[in-house]
N, C-alpha and C positions, 0 to 999 in steps of 0.2 A: 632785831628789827627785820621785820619781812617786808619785801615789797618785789612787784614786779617790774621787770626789767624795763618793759612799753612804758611803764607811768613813772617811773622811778630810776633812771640811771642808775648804773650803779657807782660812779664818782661822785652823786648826791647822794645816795645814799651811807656811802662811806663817811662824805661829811656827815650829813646827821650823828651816825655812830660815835666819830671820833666829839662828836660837840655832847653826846651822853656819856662819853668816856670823863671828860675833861670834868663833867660835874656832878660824876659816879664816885665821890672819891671823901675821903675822913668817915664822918657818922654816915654819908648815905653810899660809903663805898660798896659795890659790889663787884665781885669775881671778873667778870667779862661782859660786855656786850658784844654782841655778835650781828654781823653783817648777813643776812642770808635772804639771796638776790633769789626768785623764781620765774620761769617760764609758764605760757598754756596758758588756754582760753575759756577753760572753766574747770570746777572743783576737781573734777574726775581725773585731768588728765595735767593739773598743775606739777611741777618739778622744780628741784630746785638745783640750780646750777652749780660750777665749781668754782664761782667767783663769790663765795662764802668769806666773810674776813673776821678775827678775832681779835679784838681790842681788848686786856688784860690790863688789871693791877702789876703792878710788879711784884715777884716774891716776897712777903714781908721779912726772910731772912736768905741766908744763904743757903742756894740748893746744891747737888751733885753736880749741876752742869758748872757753876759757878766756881766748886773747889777743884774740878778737872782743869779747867778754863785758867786758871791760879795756878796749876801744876804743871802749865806749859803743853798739853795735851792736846788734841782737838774733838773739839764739838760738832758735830756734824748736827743740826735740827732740818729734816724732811718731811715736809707736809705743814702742818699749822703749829710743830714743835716752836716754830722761831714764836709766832703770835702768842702761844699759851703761854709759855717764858715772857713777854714783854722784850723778847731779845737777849733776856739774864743769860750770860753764862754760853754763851754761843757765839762759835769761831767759824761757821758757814752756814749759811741757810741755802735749803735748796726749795724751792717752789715747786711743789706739785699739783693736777687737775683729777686726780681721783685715783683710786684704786692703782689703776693700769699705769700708771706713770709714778705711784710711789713704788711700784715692784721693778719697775725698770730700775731706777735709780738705784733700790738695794741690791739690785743684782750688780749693777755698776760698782758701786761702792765696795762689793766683797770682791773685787779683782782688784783695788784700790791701795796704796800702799801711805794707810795713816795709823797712827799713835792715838789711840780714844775712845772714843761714845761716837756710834752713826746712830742716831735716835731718830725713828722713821715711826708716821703716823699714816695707815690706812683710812682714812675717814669714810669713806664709802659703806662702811659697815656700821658706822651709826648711822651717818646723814642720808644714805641714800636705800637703803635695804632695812636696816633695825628699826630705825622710828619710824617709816611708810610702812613696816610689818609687810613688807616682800617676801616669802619666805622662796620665791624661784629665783628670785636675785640673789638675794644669802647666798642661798645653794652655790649659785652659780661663782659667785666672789671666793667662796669659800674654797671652791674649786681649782680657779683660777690661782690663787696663793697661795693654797696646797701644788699645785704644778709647777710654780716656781720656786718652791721651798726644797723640793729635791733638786733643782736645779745649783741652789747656793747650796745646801749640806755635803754636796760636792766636789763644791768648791773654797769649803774654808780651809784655812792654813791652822799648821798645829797650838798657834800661839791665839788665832780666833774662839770669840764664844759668843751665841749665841741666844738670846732670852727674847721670849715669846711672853707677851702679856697684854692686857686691858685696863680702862682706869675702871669700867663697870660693866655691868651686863646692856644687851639691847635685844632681846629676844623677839625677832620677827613673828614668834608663833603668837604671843601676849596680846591679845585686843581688847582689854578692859579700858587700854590707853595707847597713847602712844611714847609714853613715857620712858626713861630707861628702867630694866625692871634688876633685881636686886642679887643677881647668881654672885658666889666666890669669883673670881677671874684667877685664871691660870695664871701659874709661870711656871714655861717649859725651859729648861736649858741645856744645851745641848753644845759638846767641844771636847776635842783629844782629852782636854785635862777635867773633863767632867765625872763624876761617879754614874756609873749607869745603876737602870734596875732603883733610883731614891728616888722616895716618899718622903718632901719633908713636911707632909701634915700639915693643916691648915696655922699661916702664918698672917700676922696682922702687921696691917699696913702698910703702903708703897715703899716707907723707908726703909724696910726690908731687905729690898732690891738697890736702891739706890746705894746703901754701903758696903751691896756686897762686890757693886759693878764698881767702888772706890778700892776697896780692897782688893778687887782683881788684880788692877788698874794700878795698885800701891802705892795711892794717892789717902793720907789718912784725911779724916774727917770729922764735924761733929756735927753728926747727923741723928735726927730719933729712928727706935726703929733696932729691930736684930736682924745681926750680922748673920748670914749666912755662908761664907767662905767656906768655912771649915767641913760644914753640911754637903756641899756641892763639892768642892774641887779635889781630887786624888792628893 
């Protein structure tokens, strides 16, 4: 649900949300509704703010975060990780306003001394550069998290690892739409106990990742999806 912020508060339009969440659900269940509150005074220069909210089904089974969470581990969710979850399987949320304030946090977090998953979400890269097809914003984000990514790379500890991914593409160059548009998404990983110089070929599916960061973690699981461990770590 879109609305602006002059006509529409956004504590009513939360309610609204939460009142399409509450009768989103059995046969007319869907995914998420989403809160997104915008600014500006006409087409051209309308924007949407970081008081964006995601109202989520719950996982219809048990995810990573969940059998972490069961293992006594911790859950770090940053940025709208707690909302996409419904909260599953999460032992802190931290609230972020964009881009710049989830890279603080991760920088935070990698001098930080916990046992687990810090699961941090950039959102600015879809919501604010990818689907308004910014491509000098991208750049610029791009930039930006590239600058603080050598900042953490040395700074992790020998027992740290680090994975880099997307749930989809959002290519700012694509104007047929503004749609997300359909690339492979990465997964970089990087850490002391990593194998450098591998290619592991195109792999299907998030659960991929998610049992390989249980198996890190040696936390077993039944999760779909190939393991990756053996692929990755020395």
């Amino acid at each position: 649900m879109a609305a602006h912020e002059d006509v529409v508060p956004v504590p009513k339009l939360y309610s609204y949300c939460q009142m399409a969440r509450d009768m989103l659900k059995g046969e007319h269940g869907v995914g998420r509704v989403i809160a997104r509150p915008f600014v500006g005074n006409c087409a051209e220069n309308f924007k949407r703010t970081s008081n964006r909210h995601d109202y989520s089904l719950k996982p219809p089974k048990k995810t990573m975060l969940d059998y972490l969470k069961e293992a006594g581990k911790d859950v770090i969710g940053v940025g709208k990780i707690y909302d996409i979850f419904d909260g599953e399987g999460i032992t802190e949320k931290i609230r972020t306003n964009g881009n710049t304030s989830g890279i603080e946090v991760m920088l935070n977090l990698v001098d930080q001394d916990f046992n687990g998953l810090a699961f941090i979400n950039l959102v600015d890269f879809d919501m604010i550069y990818g689907h308004r097809r910014n491509i000098p914003g991208y750049a610029a984000a791009t930039a930006e998290f590239d600058n603080a990514l050598g900042k953490m790379l040395k700074r992790l500890r020998p027992e740290d690892v680090l994975i880099i991914t997307a749930d989809h593409g959002c290519d700012p160059g694509y104007v047929k739409t503004t749609d997300h548009t359909r690339e492979y998404v990465p997964m970089l990983t990087v850490g002391t106990s990593v194998k450098e110089n591998n290619n592991l070929g195109t792999v299907v599916g998030f659960g991929a990742i998610a049992k390989t960061v249980c198996s890190y973690l040696e936390v077993p699981v039944e999760l779909d999806g190939k393991e990756l461990a053996k692929q990755i770590f020395k």
